[in-house]
RODO-2510 file (C-alpha; in nm, 4 decimals, decimal comma):
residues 371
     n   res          X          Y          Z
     1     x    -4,4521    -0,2318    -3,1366
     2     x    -4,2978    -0,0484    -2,8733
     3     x    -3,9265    -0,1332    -2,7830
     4     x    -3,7667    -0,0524    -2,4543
     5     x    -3,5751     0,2165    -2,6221
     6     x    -3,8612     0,4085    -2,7437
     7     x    -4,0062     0,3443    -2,4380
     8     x    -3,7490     0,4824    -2,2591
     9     x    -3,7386     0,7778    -2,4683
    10     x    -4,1178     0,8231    -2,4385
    11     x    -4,0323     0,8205    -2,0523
    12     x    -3,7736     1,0851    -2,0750
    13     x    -4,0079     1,3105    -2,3099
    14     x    -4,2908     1,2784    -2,0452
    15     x    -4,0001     1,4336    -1,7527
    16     x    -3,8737     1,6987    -1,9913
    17     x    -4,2047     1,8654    -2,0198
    18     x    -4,2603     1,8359    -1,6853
    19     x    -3,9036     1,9525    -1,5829
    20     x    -3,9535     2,2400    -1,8114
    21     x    -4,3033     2,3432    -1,6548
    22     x    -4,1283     2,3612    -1,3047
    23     x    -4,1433     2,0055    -1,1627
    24     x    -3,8148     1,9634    -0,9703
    25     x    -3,8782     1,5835    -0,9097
    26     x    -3,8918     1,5460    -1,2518
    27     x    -3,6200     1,7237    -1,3469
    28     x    -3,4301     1,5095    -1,0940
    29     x    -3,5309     1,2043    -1,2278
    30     x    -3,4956     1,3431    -1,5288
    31     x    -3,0850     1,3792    -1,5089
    32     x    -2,9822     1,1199    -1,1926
    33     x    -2,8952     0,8722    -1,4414
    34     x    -2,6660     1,0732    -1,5902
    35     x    -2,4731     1,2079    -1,2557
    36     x    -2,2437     0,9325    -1,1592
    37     x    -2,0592     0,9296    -1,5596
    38     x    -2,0789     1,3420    -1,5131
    39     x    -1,9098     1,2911    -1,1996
    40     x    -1,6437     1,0395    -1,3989
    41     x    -1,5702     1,3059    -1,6565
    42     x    -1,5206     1,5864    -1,4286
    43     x    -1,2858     1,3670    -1,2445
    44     x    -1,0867     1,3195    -1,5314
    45     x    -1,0500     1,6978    -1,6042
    46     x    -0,9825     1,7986    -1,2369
    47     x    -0,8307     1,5201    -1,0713
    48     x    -1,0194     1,5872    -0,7848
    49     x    -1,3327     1,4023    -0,6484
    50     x    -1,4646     1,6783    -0,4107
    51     x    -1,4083     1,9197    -0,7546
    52     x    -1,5692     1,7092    -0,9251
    53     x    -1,8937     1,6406    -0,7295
    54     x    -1,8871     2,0341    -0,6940
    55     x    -1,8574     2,0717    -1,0514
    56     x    -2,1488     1,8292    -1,1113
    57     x    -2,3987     1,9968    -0,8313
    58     x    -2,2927     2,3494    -1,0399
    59     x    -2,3596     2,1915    -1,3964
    60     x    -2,7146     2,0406    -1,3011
    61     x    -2,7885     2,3810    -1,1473
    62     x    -2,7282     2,5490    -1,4510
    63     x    -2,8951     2,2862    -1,6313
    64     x    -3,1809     2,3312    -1,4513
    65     x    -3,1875     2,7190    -1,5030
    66     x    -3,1241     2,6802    -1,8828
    67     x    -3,3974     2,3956    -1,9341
    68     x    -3,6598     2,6068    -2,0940
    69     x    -3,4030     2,6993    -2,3622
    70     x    -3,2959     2,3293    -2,4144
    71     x    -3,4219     2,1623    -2,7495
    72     x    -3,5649     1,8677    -2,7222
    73     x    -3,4386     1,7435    -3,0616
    74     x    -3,0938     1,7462    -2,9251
    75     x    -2,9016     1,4459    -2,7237
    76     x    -3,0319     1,5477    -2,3275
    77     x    -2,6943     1,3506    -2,2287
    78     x    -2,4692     1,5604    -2,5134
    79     x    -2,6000     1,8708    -2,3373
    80     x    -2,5615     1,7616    -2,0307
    81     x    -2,1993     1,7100    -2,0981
    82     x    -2,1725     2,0356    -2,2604
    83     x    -2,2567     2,1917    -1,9310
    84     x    -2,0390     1,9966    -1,7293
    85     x    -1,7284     2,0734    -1,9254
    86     x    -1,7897     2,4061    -1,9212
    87     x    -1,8241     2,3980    -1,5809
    88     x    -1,4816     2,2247    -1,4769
    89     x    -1,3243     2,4854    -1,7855
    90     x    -1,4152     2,7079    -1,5846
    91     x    -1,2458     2,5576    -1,2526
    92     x    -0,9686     2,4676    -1,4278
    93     x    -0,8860     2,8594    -1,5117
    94     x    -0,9762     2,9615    -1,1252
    95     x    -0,6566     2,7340    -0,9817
    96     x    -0,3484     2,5464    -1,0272
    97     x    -0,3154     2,1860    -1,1716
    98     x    -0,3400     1,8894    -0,9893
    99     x    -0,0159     1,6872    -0,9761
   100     x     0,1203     1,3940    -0,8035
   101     x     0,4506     1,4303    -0,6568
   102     x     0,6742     1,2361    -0,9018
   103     x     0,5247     1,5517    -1,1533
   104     x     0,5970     1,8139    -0,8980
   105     x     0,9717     1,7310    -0,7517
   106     x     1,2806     1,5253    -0,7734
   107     x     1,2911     1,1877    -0,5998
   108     x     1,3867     1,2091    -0,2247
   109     x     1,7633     1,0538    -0,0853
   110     x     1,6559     0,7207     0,1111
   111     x     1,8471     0,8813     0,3867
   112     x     1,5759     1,1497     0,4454
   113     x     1,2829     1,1476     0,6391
   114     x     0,9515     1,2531     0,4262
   115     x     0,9110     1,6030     0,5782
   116     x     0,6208     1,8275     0,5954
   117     x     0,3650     1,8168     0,3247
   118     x     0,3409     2,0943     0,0268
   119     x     0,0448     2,2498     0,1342
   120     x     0,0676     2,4946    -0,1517
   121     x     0,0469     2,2291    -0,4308
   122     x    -0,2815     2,0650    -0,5126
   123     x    -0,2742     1,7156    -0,5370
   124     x    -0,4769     1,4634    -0,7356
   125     x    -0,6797     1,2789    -0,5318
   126     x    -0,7954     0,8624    -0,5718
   127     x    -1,1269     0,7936    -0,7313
   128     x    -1,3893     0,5608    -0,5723
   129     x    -1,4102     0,3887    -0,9288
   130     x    -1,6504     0,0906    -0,7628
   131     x    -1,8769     0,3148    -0,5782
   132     x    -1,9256     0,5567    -0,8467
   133     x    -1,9599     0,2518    -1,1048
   134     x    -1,7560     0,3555    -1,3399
   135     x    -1,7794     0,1021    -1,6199
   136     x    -1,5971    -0,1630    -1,8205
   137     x    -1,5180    -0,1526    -2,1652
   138     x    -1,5622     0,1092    -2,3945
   139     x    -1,8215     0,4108    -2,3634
   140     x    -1,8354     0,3790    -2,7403
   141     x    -1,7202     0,2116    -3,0478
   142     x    -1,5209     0,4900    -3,1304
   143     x    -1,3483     0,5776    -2,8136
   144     x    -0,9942     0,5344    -2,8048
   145     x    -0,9286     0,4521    -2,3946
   146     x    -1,1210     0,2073    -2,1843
   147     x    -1,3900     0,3922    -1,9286
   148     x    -1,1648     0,2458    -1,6113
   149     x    -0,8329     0,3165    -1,7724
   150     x    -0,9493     0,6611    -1,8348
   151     x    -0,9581     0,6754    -1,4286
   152     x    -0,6429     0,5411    -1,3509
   153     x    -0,3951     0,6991    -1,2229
   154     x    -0,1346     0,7539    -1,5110
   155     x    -0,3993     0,8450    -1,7230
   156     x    -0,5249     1,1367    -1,4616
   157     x    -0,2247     1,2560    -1,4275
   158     x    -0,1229     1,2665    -1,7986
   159     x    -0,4423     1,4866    -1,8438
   160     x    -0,3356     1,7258    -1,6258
   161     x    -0,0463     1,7693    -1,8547
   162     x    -0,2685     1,8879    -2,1204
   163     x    -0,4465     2,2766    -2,1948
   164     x    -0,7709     2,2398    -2,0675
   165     x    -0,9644     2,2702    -2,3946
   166     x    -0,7578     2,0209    -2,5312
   167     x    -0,8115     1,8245    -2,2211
   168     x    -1,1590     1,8225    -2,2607
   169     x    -1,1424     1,7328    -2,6406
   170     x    -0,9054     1,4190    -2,5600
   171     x    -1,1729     1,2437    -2,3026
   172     x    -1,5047     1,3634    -2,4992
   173     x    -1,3746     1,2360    -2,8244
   174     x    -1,1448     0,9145    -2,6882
   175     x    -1,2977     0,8292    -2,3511
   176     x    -1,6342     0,8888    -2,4190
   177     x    -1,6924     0,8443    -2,7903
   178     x    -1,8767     1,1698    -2,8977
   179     x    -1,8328     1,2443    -3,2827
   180     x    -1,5879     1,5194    -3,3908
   181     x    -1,9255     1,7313    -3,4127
   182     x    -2,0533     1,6695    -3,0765
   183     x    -1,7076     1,7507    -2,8931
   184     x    -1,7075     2,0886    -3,1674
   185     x    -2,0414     2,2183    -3,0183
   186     x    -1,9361     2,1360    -2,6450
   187     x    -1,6260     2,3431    -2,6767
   188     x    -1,8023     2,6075    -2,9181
   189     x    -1,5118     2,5439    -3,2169
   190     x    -1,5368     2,3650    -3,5371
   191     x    -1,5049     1,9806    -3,6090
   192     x    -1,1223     2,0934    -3,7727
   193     x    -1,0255     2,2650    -3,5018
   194     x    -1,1161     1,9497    -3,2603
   195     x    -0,9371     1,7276    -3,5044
   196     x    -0,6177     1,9410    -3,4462
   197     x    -0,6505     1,9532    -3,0903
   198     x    -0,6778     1,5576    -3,0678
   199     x    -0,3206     1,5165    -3,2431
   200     x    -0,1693     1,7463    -3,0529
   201     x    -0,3023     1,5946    -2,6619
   202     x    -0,2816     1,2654    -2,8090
   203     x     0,1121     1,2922    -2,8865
   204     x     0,1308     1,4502    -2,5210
   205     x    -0,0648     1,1770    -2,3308
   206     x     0,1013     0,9272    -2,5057
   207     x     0,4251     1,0174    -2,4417
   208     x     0,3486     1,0521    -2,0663
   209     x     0,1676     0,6553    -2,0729
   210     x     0,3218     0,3505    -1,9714
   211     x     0,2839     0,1228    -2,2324
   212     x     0,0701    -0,0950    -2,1599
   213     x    -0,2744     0,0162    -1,8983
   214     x    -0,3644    -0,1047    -1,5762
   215     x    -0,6662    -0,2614    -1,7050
   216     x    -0,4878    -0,4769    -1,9640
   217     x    -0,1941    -0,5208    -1,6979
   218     x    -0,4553    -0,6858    -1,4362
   219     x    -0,6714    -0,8862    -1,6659
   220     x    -0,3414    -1,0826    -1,7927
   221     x    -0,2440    -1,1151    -1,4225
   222     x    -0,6317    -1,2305    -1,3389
   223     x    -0,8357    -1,1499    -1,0038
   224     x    -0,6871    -1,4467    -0,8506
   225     x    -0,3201    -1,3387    -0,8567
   226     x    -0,3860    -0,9572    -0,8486
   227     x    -0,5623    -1,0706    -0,4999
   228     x    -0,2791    -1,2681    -0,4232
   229     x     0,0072    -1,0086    -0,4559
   230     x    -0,1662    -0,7319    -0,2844
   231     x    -0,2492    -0,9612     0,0424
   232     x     0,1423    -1,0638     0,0075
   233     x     0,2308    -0,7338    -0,0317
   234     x     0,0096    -0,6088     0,2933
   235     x     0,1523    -0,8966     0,5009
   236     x     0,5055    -0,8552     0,4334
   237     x     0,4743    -0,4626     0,5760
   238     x     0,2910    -0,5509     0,8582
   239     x     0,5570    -0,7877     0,9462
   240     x     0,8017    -0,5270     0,8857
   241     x     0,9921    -0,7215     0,6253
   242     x     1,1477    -0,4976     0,4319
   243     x     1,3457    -0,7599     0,2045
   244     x     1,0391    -0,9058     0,1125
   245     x     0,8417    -0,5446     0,0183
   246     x     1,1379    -0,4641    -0,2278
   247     x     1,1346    -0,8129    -0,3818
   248     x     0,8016    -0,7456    -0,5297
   249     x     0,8623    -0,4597    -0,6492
   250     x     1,0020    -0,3202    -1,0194
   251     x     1,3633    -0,2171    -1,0258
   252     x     1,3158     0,1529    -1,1153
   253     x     0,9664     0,1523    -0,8646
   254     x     0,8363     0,4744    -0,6956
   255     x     0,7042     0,5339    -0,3753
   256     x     0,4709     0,8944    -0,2965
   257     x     0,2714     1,0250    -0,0111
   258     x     0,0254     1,2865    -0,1591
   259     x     0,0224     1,5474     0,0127
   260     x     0,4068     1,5136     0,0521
   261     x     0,6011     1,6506    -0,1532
   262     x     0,8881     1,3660    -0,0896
   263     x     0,8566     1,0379    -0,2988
   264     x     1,1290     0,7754    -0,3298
   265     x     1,2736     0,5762    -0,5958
   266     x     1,4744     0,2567    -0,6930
   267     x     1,7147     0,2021    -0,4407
   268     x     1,6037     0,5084    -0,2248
   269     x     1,2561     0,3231    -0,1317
   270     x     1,4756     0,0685     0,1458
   271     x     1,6182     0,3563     0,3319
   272     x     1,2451     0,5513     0,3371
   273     x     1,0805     0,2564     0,4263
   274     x     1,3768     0,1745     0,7520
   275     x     1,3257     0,5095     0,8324
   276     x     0,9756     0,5631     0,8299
   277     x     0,6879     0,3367     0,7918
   278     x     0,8896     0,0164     0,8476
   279     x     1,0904     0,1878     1,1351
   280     x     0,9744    -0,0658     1,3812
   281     x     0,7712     0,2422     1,5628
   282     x     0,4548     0,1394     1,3284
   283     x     0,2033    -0,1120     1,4205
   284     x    -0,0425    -0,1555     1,0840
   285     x    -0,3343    -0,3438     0,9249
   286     x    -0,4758    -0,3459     0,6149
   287     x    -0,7725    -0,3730     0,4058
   288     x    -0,7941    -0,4701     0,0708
   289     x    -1,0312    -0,2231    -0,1662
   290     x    -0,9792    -0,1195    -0,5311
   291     x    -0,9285     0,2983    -0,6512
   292     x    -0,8420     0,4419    -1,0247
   293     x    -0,9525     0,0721    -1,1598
   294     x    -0,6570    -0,0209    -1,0121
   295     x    -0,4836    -0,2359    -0,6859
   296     x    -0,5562    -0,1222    -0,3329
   297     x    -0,5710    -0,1802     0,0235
   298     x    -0,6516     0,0748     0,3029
   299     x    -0,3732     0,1007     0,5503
   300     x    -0,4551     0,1547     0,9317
   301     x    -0,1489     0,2574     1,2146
   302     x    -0,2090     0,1713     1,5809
   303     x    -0,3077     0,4319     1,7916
   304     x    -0,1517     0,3795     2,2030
   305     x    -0,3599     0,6675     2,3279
   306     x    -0,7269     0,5604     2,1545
   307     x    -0,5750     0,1559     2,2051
   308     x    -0,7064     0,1143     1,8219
   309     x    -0,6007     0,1447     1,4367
   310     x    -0,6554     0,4762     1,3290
   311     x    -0,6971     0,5226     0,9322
   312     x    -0,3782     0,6701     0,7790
   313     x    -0,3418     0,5679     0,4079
   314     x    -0,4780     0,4515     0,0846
   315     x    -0,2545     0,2777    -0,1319
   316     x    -0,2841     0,2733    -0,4784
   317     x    -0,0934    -0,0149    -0,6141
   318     x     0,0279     0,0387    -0,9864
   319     x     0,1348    -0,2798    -1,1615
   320     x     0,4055    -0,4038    -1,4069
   321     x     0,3759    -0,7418    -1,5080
   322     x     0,3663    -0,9175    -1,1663
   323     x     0,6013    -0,6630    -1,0008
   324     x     0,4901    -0,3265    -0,8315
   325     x     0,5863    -0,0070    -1,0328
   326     x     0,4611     0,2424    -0,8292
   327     x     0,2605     0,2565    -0,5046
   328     x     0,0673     0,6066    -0,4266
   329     x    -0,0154     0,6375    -0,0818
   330     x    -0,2730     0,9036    -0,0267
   331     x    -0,2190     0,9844     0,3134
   332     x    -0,5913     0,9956     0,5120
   333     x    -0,4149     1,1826     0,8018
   334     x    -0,1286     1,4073     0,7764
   335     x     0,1399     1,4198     1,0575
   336     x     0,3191     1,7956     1,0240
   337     x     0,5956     1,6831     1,2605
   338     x     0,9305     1,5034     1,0233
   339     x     1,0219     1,2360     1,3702
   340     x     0,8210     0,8612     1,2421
   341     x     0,7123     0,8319     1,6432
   342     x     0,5025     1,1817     1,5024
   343     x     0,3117     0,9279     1,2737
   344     x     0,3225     0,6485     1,5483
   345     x     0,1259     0,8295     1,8644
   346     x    -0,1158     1,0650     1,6581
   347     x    -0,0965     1,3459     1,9170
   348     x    -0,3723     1,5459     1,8188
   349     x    -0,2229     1,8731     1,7976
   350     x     0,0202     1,7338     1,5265
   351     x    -0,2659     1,5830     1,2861
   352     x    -0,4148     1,7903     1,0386
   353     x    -0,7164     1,6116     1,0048
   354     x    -0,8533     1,8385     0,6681
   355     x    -1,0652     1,6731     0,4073
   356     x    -0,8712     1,3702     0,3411
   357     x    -1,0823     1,1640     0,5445
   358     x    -1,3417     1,1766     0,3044
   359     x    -1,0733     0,9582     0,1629
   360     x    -1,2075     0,6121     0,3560
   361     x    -1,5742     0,7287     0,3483
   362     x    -1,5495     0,7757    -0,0222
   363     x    -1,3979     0,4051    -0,0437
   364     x    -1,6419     0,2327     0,2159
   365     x    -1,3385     0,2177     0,4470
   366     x    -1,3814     0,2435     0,8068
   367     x    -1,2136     0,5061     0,9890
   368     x    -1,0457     0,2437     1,2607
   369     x    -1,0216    -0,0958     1,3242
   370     x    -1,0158    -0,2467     1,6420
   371     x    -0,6577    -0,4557     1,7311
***
């Protein structure tokens, strides 16, 4: 009797010989399932989705070069992975770590404007977690984090914290479930020296964690109220209301602007948010999308000159209990000048237009609404 798991495998055997004769298609085929998790995991060790979809296009290449010497015997999906953290090892040594502000400054005085942004830094960017289907539940039975809260935010960014070969240890072994062996021949060490690594990034991560995950956090709350708060929360800035933007959120909240360097806490976030966004010179809209397996809505500022809503942020809405801890707004268009009618009118010579729009196409987002 033929199951659909031997069938499956029998399908995979026929596009390995044929990848390994020379057939492109097949080799295509052959590893497509596999891209979008590839993509998730080199996420997690770079922080970056544009890193990470390079790191994936350089890991299939080499796949594709190294096929002939590939045993079939072998998991195609452990090898695959094997390449693939190599790969973003290898990006990792090439440049700094990726950081969001809280990790890279002190909070900013709510009597200061943002200022410019750190161009130097490098700055973790959101993750598309919908588009690129990253999954619920666990990869395996013996992985340690959920597949979404490996994605979110805190999590990314206590990764970062990590050496990279202990990085990579933490998310095969806990994220994805691969046996002490498996993770051993990835990283080219023993199953003992693994096992050492993983106590040492797991002590790290942990203390860097909230205590409780996003995913748990939003599954007590349900879809109904999570749905609820975020359109409350989007209404009460477009009405400019401050009062009602700090009563939802948590006491000790923060407030960043990746790729600025400033980010505001406590009972600094009323003075930013008079200041700038809520300064009366900003005209927004929203719309509601989801990043990191978390909260989010795509923010839009009215344009005079273009007489439409131009694209400027996606925030990334970070929940405790039913209160807001910490909202990250990944800024889709950054204004160099410090003045909030800068961020108001858009002159062009002032926007640094980048890649972060790849930000809203990455999400599904339009670039502009119309009023």
């Amino acid at each position: 009797m033929t199951t659909a798991a031997t069938a499956g495998s029998a399908h995979e055997r026929e596009l390995l010989e044929k990848a390994r004769r020379g057939d492109e298609d097949a080799f295509r085929d052959l590893v497509e399932p596999h891209r979008r998790e590839l993509q998730a995991h080199c996420y997690r060790m770079l922080g970056s989705v544009q890193d990470a979809e390079d790191a994936v296009q350089d890991a299939l290449l080499r796949a594709w070069k190294a096929l002939p010497r590939f045993e079939p015997r072998h998991s195609l999906r452990a090898w695959l992975y094997k390449i693939a953290t190599n790969v973003s090892l290898d990006a990792i040594a090439r440049r700094p770590k990726r950081v969001l502000p809280p990790d890279y400054t002190a909070s900013t005085d709510g009597t200061q404007t943002a200022g410019a942004p750190a161009v130097e830094s490098v700055w973790i960017e959101p993750y598309p977690d919908e588009q690129l289907a990253v999954e619920d539940g666990y990869a395996a039975p013996d992985a340690r984090y959920e597949q979404r809260e490996g994605v979110e935010l805190a999590f990314v960014a206590a990764l970062q914290h990590l050496p990279a070969r202990q990085r990579a240890a933490l998310i095969l072994r806990e994220v994805l479930g691969f046996s002490a062996k498996e993770v051993a021949d990835s990283l080219d060490t023993t199953p003992q020296s693994v096992n050492s690594a993983l106590q040492r990034a797991r002590a790290t991560v942990d203390e860097q964690l909230p205590e409780q995950s996003q995913q748990k956090t939003l599954r007590a709350l349900g879809d109904k109220q999570v749905r609820a708060l975020v359109e409350r929360f989007g209404d009460a800035l477009q009405r400019g209301d401050i009062p009602a933007v700090v009563s939802m959120l948590a006491k000790d909240a923060a407030w960043s602007m990746p790729p600025m360097s400033s980010w505001y806490r406590g009972d600094d976030i009323p003075g930013f948010l008079e200041l700038g966004p809520m300064s009366g010179a900003w005209r927004w809209r929203h719309l509601p999308s989801h990043a990191n397996g978390q909260a989010a809505f795509g923010a839009y500022v009215w344009h005079e000159d273009e007489q439409t809503y131009l694209s400027f942020a996606l925030n990334v809405l970070t929940f405790e209990g039913d209160r807001i801890k910490d909202v990250t707004s990944f800024l889709n268009r950054v204004v160099k000048g410090t003045d909030p009618e800068y961020y108001a009118r858009f002159p062009e010579q002032e926007v640094d237009r980048g890649t972060n729009l790849a930000y809203f196409e990455r999400f599904g987002l339009p670039d502009r609404l119309d009023d």
